[in-house]
Residue frames as a rotation matrix with the C-alpha (Angstrom) as fourth column:
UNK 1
-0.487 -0.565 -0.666 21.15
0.392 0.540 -0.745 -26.73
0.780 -0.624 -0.042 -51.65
UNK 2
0.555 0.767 -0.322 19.17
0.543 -0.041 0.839 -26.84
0.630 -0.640 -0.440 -48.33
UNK 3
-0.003 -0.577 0.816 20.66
-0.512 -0.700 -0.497 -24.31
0.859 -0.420 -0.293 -45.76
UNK 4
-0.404 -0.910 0.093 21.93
-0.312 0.041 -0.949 -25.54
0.860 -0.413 -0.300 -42.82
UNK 5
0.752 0.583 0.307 20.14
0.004 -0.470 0.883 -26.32
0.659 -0.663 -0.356 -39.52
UNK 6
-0.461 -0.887 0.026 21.93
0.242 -0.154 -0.958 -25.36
0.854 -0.436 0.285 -36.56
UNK 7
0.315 0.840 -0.442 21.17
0.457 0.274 0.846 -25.98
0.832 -0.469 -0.297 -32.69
UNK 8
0.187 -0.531 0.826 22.06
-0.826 -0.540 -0.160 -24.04
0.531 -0.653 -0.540 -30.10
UNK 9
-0.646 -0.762 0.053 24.44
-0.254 0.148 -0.956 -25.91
0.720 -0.631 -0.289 -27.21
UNK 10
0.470 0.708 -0.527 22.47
0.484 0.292 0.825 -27.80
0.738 -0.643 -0.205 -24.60
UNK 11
-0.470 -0.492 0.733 23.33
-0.394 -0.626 -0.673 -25.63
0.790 -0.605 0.101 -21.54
UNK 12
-0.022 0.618 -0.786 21.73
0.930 0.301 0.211 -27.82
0.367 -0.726 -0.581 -18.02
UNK 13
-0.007 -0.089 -0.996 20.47
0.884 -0.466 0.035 -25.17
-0.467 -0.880 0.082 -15.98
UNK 14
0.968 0.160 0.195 20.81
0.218 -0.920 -0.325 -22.10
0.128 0.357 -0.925 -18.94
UNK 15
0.601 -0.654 -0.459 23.91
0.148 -0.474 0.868 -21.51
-0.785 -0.590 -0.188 -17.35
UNK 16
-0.445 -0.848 -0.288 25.89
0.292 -0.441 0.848 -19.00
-0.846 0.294 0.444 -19.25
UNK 17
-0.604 0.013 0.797 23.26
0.749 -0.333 0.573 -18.29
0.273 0.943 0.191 -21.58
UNK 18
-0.925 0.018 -0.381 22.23
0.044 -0.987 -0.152 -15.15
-0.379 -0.157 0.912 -22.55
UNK 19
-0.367 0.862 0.350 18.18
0.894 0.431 -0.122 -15.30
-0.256 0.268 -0.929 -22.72
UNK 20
0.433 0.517 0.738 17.88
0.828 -0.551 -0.100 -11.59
0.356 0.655 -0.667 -23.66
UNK 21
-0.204 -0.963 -0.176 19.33
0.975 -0.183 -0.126 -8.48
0.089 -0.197 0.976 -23.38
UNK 22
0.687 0.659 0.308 18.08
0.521 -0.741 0.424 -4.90
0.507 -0.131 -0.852 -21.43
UNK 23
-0.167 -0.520 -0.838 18.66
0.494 0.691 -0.528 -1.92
0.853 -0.502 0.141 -19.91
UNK 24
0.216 0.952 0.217 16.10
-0.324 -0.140 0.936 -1.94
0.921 -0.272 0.278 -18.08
UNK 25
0.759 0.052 0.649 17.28
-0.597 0.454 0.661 -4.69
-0.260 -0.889 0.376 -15.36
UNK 26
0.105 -0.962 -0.250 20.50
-0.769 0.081 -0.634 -6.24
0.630 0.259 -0.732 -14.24
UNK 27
0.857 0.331 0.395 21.45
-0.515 0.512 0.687 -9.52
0.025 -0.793 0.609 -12.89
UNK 28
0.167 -0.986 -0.010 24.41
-0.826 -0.134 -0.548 -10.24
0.539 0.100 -0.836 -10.96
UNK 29
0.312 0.145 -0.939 25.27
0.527 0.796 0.298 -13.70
0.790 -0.588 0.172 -9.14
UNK 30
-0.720 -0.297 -0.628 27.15
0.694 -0.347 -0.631 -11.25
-0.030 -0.890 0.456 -5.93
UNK 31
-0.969 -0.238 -0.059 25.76
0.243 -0.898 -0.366 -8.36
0.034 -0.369 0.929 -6.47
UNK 32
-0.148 0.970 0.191 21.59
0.392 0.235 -0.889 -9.46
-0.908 -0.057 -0.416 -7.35
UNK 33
-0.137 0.455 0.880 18.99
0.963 -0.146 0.225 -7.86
0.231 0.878 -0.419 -9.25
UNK 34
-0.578 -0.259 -0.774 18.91
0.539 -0.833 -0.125 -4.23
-0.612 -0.489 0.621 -9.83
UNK 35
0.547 0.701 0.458 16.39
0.823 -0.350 -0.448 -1.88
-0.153 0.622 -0.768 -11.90
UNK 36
0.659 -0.131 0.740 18.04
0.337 -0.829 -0.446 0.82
0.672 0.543 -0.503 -14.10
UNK 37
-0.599 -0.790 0.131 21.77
-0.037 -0.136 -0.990 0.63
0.800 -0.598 0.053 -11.56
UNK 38
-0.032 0.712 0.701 19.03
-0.914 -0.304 0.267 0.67
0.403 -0.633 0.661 -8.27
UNK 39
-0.931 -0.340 -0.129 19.50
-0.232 0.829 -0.509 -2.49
0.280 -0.444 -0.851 -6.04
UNK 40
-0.469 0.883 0.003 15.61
-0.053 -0.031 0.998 -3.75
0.881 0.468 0.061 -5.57
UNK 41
-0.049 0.345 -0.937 15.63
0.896 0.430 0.112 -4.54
0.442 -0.834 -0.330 -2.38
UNK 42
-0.558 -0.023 -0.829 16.26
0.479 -0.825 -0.299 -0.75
-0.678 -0.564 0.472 -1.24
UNK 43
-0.858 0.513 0.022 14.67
-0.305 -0.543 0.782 0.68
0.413 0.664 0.623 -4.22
UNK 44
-0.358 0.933 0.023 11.40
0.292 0.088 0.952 -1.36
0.887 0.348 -0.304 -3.04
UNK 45
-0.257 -0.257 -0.932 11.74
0.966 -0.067 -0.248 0.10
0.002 -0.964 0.265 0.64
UNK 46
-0.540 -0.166 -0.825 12.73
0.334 -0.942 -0.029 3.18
-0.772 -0.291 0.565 0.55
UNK 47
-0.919 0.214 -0.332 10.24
-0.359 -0.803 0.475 4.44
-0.165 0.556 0.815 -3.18
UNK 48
-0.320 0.947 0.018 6.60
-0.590 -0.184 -0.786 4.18
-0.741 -0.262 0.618 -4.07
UNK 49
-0.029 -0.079 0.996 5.33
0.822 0.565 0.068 2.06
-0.569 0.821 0.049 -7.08
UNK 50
0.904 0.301 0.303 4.81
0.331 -0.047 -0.942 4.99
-0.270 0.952 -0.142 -8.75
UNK 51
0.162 -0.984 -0.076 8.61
-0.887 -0.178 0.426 6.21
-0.433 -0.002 -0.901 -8.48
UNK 52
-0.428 -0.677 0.599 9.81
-0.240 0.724 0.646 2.68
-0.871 0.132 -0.472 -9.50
UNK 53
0.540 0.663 0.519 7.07
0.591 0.140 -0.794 2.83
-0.599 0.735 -0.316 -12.65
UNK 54
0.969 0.105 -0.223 8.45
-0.084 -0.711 -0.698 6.13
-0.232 0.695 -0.680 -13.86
UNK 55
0.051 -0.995 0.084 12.10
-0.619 0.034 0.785 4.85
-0.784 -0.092 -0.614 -12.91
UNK 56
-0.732 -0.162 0.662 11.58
0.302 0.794 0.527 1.35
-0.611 0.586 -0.532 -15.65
UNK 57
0.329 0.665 0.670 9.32
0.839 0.120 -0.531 3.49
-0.434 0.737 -0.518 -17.71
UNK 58
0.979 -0.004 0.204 11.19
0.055 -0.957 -0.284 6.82
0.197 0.289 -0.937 -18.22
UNK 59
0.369 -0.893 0.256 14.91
0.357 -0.118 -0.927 5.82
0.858 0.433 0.275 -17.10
UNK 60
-0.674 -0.723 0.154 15.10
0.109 -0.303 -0.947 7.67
0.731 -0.621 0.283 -13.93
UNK 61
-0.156 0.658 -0.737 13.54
0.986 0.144 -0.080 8.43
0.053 -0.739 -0.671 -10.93
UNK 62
0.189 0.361 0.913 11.32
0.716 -0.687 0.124 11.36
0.672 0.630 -0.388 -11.13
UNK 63
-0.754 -0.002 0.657 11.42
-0.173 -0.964 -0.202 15.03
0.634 -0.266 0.726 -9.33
UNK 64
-0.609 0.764 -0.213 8.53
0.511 0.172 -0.842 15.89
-0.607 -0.621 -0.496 -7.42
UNK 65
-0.453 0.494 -0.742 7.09
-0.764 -0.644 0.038 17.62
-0.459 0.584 0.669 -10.56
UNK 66
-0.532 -0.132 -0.836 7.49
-0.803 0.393 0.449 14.69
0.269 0.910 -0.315 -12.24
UNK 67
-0.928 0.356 0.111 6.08
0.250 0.814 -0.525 12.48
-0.277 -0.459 -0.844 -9.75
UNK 68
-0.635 0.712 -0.298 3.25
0.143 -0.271 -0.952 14.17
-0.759 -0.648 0.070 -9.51
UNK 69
-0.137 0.146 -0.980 2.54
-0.986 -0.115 0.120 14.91
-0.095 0.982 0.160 -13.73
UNK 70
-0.889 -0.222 -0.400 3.24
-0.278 0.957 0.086 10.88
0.364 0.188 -0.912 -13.83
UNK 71
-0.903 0.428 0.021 1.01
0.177 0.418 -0.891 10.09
-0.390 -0.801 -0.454 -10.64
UNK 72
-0.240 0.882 -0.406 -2.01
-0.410 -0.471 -0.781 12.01
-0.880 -0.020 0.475 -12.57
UNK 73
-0.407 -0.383 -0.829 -1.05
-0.913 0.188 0.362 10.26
0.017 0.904 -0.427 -15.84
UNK 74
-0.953 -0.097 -0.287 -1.36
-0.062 0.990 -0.130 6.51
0.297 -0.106 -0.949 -14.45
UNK 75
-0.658 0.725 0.201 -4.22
-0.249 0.042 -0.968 7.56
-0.710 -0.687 0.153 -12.46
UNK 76
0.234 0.859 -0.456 -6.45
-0.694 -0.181 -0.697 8.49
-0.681 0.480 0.553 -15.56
UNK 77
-0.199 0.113 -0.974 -5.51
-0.812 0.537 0.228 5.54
0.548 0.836 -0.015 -17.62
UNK 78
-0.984 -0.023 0.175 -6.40
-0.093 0.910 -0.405 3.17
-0.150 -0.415 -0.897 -14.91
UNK 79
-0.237 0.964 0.124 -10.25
-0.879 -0.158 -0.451 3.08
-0.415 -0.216 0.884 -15.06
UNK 80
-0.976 -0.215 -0.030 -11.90
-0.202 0.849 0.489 0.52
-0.080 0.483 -0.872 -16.23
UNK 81
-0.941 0.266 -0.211 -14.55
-0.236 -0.066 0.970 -0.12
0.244 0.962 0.125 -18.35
UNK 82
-0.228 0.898 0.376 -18.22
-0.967 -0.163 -0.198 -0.05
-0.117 -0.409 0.905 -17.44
UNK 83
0.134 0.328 -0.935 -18.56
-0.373 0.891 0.259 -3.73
0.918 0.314 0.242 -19.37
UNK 84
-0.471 -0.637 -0.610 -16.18
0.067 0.664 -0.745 -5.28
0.880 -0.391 -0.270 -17.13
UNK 85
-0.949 0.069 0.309 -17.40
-0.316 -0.232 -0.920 -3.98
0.009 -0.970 0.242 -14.11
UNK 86
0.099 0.992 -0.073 -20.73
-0.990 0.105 0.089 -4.98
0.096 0.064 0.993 -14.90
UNK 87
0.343 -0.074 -0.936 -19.48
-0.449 0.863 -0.233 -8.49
0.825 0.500 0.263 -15.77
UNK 88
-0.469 -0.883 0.018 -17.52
-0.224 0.099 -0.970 -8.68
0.854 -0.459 -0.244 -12.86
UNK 89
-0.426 0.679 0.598 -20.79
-0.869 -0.122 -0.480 -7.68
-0.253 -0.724 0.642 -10.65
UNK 90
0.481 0.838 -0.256 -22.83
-0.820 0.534 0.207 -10.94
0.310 0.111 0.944 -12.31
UNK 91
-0.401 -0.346 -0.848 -19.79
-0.011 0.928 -0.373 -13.45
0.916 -0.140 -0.376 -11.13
UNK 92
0.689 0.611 -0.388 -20.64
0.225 0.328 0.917 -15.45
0.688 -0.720 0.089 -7.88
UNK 93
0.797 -0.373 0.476 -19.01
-0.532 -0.806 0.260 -14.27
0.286 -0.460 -0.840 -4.84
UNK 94
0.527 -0.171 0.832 -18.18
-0.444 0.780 0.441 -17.05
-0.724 -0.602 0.335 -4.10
UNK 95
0.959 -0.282 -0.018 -16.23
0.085 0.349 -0.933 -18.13
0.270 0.894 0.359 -8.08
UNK 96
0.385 -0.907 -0.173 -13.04
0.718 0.177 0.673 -19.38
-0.580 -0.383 0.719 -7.99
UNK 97
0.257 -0.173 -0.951 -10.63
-0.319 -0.944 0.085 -16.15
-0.912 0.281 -0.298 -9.41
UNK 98
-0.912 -0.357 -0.200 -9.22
-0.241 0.073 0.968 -18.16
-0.331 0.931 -0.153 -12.37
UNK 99
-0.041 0.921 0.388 -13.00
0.699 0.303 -0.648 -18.86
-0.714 0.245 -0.656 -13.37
């Protein structure tokens, strides 16, 4: 015997479904969006990106030890690769970016 299919409810609009579940980030219909309890709109005022990185990558928002251990972290993994940068140097200045 063939098992069942089963479709989820047409919902217009999503409304009332649940498309995944974190907590990481909250959304409220009064109260907005919020990172890790942190209302975004003051959170993107009033802290740096890397404070809001270490806040949705580590849970909280960091010391100044921690900033600063973090801040040297991100730094050295940002480089980027001699290829690329070469490649990057042979595009026309003028190329559209999604080229």
């Amino acid at each position: 015997m063939a098992a069942k299919e089963t479709k989820p409810a047409y919902s217009p609009g999503l409304a009332g479904v649940i498309a995944g579940e974190t907590e990481i980030c909250w959304v409220d219909p009064n109260a907005g969006l919020a990172y890790r309890g942190y209302d975004i709109h003051k959170i993107a005022e009033e802290a740096s990106f890397e404070e809001v990185a270490h806040l949705l990558l580590k849970g909280e928002l960091p010391d100044p030890g921690q900033l600063s251990k973090f801040t040297r972290e991100i730094a050295a993994a940002r480089s980027v690769p001699k290829q690329v940068l070469d490649g990057l140097r042979l595009m026309p200045k003028d190329a559209h970016p999604m080229d």
